[in-house]
Short mmCIF file of the C-alpha atoms (twelve columns), coordinates in Angstrom:
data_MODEL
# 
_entry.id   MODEL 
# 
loop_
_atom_site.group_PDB 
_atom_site.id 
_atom_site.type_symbol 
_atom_site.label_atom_id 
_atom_site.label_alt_id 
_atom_site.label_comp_id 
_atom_site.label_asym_id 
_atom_site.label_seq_id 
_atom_site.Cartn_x 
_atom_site.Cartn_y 
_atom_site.Cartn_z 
_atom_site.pdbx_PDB_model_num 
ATOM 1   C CA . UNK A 1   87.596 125.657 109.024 1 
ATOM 2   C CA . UNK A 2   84.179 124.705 110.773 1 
ATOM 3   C CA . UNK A 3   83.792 128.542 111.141 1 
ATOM 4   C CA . UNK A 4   84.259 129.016 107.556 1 
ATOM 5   C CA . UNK A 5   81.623 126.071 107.087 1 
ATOM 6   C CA . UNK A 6   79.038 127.533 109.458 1 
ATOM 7   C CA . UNK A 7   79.459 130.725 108.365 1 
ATOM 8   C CA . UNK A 8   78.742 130.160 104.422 1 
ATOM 9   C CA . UNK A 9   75.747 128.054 105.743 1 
ATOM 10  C CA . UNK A 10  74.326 131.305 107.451 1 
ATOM 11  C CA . UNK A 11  75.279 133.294 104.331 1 
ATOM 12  C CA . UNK A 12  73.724 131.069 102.318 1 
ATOM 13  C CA . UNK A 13  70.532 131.287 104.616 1 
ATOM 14  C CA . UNK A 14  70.438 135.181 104.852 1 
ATOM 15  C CA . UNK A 15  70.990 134.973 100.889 1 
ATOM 16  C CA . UNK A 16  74.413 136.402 100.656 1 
ATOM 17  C CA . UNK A 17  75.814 133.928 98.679  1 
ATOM 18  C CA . UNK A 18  73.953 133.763 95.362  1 
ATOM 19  C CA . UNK A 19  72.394 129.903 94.771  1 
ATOM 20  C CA . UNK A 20  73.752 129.100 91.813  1 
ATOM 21  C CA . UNK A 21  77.088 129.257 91.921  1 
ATOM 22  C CA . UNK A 22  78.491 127.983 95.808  1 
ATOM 23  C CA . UNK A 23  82.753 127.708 96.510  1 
ATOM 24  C CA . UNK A 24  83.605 125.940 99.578  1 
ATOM 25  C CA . UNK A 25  87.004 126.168 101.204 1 
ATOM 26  C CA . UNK A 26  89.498 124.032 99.611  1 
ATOM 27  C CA . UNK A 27  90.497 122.205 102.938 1 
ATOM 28  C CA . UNK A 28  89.726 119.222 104.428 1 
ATOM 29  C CA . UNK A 29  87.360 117.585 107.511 1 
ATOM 30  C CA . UNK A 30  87.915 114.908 109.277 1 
ATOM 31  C CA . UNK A 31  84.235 112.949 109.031 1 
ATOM 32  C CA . UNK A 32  84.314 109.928 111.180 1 
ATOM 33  C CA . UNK A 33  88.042 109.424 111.688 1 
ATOM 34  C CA . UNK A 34  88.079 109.852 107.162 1 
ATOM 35  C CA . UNK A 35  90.060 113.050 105.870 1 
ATOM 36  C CA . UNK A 36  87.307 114.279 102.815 1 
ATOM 37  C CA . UNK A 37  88.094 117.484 100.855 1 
ATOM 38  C CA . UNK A 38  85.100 119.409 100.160 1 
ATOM 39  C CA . UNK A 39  84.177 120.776 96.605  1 
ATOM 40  C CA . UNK A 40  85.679 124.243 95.877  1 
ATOM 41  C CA . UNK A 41  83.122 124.954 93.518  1 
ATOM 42  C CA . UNK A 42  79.800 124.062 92.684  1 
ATOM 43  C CA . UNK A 43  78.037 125.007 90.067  1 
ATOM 44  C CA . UNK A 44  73.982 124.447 90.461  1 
ATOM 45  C CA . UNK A 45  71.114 125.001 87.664  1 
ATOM 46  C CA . UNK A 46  68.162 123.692 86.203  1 
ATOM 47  C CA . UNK A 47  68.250 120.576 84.481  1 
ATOM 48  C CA . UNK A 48  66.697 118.020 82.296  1 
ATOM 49  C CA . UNK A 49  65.435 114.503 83.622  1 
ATOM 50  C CA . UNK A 50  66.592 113.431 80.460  1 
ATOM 51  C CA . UNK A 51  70.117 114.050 80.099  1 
ATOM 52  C CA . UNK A 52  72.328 111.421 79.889  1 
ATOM 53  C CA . UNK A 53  73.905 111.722 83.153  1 
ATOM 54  C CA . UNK A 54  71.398 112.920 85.307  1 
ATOM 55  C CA . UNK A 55  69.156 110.254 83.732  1 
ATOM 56  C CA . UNK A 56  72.179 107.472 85.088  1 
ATOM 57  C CA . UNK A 57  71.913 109.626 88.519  1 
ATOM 58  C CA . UNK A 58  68.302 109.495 89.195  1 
ATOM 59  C CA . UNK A 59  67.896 105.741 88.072  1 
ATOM 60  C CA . UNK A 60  70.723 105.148 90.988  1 
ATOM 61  C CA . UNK A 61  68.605 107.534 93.841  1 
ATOM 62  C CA . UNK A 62  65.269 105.396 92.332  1 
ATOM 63  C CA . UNK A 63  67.287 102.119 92.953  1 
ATOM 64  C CA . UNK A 64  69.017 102.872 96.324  1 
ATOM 65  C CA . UNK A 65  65.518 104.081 97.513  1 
ATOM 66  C CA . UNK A 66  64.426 100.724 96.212  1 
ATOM 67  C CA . UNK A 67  66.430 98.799  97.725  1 
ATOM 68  C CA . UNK A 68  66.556 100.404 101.327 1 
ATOM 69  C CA . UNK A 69  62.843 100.498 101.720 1 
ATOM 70  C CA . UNK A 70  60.168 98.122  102.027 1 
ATOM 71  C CA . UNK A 71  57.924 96.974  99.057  1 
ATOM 72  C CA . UNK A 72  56.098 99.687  97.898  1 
ATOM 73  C CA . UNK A 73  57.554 102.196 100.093 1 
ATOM 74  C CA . UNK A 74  59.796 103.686 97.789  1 
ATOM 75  C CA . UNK A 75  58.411 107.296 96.504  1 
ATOM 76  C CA . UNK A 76  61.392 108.119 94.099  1 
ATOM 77  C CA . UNK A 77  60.473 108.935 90.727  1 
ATOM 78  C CA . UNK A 78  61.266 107.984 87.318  1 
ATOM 79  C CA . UNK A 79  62.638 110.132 84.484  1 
ATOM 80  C CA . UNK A 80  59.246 110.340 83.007  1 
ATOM 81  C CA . UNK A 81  57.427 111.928 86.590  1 
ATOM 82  C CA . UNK A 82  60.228 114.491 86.782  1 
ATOM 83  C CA . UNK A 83  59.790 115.688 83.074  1 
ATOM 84  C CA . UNK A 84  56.525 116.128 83.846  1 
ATOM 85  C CA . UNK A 85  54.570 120.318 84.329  1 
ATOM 86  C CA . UNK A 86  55.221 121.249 88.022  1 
ATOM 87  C CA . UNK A 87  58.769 119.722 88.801  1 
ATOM 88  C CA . UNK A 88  61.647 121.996 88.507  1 
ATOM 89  C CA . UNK A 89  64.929 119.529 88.390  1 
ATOM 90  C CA . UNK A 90  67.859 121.136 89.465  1 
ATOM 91  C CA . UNK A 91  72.024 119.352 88.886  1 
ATOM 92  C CA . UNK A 92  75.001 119.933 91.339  1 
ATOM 93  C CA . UNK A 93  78.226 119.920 88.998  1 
ATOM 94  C CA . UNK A 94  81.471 120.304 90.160  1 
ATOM 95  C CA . UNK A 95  83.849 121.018 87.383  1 
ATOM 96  C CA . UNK A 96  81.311 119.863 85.069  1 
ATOM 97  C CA . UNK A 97  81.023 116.790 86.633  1 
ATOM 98  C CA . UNK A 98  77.069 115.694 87.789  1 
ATOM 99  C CA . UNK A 99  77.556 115.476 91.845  1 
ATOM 100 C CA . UNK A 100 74.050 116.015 93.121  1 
ATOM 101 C CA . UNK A 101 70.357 116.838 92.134  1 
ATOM 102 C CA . UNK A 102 67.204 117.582 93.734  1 
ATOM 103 C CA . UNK A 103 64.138 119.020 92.438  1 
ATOM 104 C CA . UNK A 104 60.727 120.962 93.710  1 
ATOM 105 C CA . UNK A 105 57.449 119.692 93.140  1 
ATOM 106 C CA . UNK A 106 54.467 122.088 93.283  1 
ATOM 107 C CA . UNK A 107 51.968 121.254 95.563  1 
ATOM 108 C CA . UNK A 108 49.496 124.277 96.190  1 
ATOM 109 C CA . UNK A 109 50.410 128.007 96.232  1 
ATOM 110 C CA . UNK A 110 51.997 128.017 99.679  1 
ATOM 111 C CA . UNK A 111 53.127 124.427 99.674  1 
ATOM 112 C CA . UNK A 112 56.568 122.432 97.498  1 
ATOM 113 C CA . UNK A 113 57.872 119.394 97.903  1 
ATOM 114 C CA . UNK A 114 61.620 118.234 97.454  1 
ATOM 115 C CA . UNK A 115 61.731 114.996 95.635  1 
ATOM 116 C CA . UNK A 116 64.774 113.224 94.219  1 
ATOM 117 C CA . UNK A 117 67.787 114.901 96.366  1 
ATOM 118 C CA . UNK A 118 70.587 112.254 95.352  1 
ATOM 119 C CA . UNK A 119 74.019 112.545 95.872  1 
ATOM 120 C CA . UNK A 120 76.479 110.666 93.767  1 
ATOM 121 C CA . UNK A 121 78.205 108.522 95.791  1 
ATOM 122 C CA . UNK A 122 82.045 109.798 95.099  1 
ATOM 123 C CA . UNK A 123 80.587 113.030 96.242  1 
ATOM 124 C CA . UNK A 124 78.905 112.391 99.810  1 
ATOM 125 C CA . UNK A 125 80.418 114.367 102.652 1 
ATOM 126 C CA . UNK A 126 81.515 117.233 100.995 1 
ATOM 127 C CA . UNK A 127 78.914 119.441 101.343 1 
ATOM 128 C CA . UNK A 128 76.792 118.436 97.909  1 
ATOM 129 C CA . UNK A 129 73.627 117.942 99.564  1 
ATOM 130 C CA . UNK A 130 73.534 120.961 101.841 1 
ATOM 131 C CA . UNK A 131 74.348 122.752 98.806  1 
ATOM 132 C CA . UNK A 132 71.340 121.537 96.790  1 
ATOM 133 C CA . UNK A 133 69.115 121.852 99.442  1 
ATOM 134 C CA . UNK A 134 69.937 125.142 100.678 1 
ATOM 135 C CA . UNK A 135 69.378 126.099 97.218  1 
ATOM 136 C CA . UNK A 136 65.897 124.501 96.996  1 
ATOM 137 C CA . UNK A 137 64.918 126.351 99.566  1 
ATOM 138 C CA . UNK A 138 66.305 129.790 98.151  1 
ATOM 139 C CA . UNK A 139 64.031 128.741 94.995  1 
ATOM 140 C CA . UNK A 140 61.391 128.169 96.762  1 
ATOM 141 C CA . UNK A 141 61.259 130.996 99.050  1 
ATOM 142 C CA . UNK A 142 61.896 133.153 95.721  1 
ATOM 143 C CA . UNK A 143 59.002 131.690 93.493  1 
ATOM 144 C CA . UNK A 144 56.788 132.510 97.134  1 
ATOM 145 C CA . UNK A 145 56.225 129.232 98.737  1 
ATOM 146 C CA . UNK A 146 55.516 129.326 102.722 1 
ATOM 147 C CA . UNK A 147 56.441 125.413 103.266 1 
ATOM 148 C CA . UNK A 148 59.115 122.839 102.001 1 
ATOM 149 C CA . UNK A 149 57.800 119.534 102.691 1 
ATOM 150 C CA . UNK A 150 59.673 116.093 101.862 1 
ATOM 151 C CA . UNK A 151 59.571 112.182 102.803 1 
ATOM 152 C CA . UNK A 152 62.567 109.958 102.804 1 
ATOM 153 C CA . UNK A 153 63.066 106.502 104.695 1 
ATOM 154 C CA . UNK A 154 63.195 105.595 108.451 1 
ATOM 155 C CA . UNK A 155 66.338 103.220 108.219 1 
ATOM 156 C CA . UNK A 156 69.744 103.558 108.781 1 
ATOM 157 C CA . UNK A 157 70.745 104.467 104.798 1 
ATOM 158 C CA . UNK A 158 68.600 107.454 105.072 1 
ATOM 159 C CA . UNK A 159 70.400 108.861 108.724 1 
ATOM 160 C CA . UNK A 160 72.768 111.119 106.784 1 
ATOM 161 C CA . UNK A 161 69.446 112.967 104.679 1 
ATOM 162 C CA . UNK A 162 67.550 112.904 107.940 1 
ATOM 163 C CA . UNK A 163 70.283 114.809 109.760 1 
ATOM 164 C CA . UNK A 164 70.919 117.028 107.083 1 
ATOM 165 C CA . UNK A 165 66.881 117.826 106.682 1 
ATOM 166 C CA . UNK A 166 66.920 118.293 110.547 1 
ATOM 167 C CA . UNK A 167 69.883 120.339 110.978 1 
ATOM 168 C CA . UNK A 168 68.310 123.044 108.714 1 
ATOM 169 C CA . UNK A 169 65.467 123.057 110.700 1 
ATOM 170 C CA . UNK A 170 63.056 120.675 109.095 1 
ATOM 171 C CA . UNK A 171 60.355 118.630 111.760 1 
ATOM 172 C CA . UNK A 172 58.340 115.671 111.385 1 
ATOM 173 C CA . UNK A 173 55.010 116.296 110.256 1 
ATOM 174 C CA . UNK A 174 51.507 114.148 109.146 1 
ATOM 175 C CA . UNK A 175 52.199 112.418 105.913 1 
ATOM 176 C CA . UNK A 176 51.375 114.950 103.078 1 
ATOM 177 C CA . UNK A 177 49.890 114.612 99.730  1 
ATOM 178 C CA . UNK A 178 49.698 111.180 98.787  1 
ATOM 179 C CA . UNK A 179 51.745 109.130 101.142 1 
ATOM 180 C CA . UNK A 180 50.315 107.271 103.727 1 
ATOM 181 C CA . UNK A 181 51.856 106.936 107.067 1 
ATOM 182 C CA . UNK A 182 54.251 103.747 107.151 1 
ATOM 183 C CA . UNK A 183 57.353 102.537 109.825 1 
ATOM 184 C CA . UNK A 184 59.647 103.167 106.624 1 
ATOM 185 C CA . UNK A 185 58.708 106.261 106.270 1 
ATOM 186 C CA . UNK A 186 58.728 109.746 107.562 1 
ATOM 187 C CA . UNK A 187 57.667 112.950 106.304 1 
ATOM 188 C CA . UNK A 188 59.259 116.545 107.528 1 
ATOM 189 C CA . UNK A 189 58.506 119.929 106.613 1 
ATOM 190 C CA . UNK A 190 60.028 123.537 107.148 1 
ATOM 191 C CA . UNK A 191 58.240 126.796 107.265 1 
ATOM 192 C CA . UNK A 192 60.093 129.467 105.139 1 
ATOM 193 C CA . UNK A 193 60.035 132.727 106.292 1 
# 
């Protein structure tokens, strides 16, 4: 099973495995002593801020940012930002279902930033968020960008997006843009290829 898992990753990495459309294996992983099935199919594409559901999704990624950071540490943004020219929104559905987003915000010609990767909470551990971000980074490389930059929080709530930004090879870098450097907060980027 883990050899199945590691090799769709690398697959997914070389390209092999189109973006869009990702099936896992339809077994299970023991996560921390906790049997979770992982999604046999996942269906990812753009998306409107302003759908119903993916409205209800980001409001809970802007309030669990809210509430595990300090005041006015909390970059996540509203419907409104992510309607806005220069942010591509992208949905995770499984059977239909809104699992996951994430979306790219340009920065310069060489340089995106991920920005509201969210998984809904049913979802976590089954491979949602690698999913989404592996295809961020597929649309990024595509559209030409050289860098994938990102912040997200310092405490304990935000260990399972650190690991997953680390494990795909992202490193802590200066604070970026418009963020300032803060104990709640770390920035990481990745240099595509």
């Amino acid at each position: 099973m883990l050899e199945g898992l590691i090799g769709l990753v690398l697959d997914l990495v070389r390209g092999v495995v189109g973006a869009r459309e990702i099936s896992w294996d339809n077994g299970t992983q023991s996560h921390g002593g906790v049997r979770r099935r992982f999604m046999t199919r996942l269906d990812i594409n753009p998306d409107s801020p302003r759908a119903l559901d993916v409205a209800q999704l980001l409001e809970a990624h802007r309030i669990f940012a809210v509430t595990w950071s300090q005041p006015g540490v909390g970059h996540a943004l509203d419907v409104g930002q992510l309607a806005a020219d220069g942010i591509s929104l992208f949905s995770a559905r499984h059977s239909g279902k809104l699992v996951g987003t994430g979306a790219l915000q340009h920065l310069d010609a060489a340089h995106v930033e991920i920005k509201s990767m969210h998984t809904a909470e049913e979802a976590r551990g089954r491979g949602v968020g690698r999913a989404m971000l592996q295809h961020l980074l597929n649309t990024a490389s595509d559209r030409g960008y050289r860098r994938v930059s990102l912040e997200t929080g310092t405490g304990d709530a935000f260990a399972p997006a650190r690991a997953l930004y680390r494990g795909l090879g992202f490193e802590t870098c200066p604070p970026f843009g418009s963020y300032q450097s803060h104990e709640d907060s770390i920035c990481l980027s990745l240099k595509l290829e």
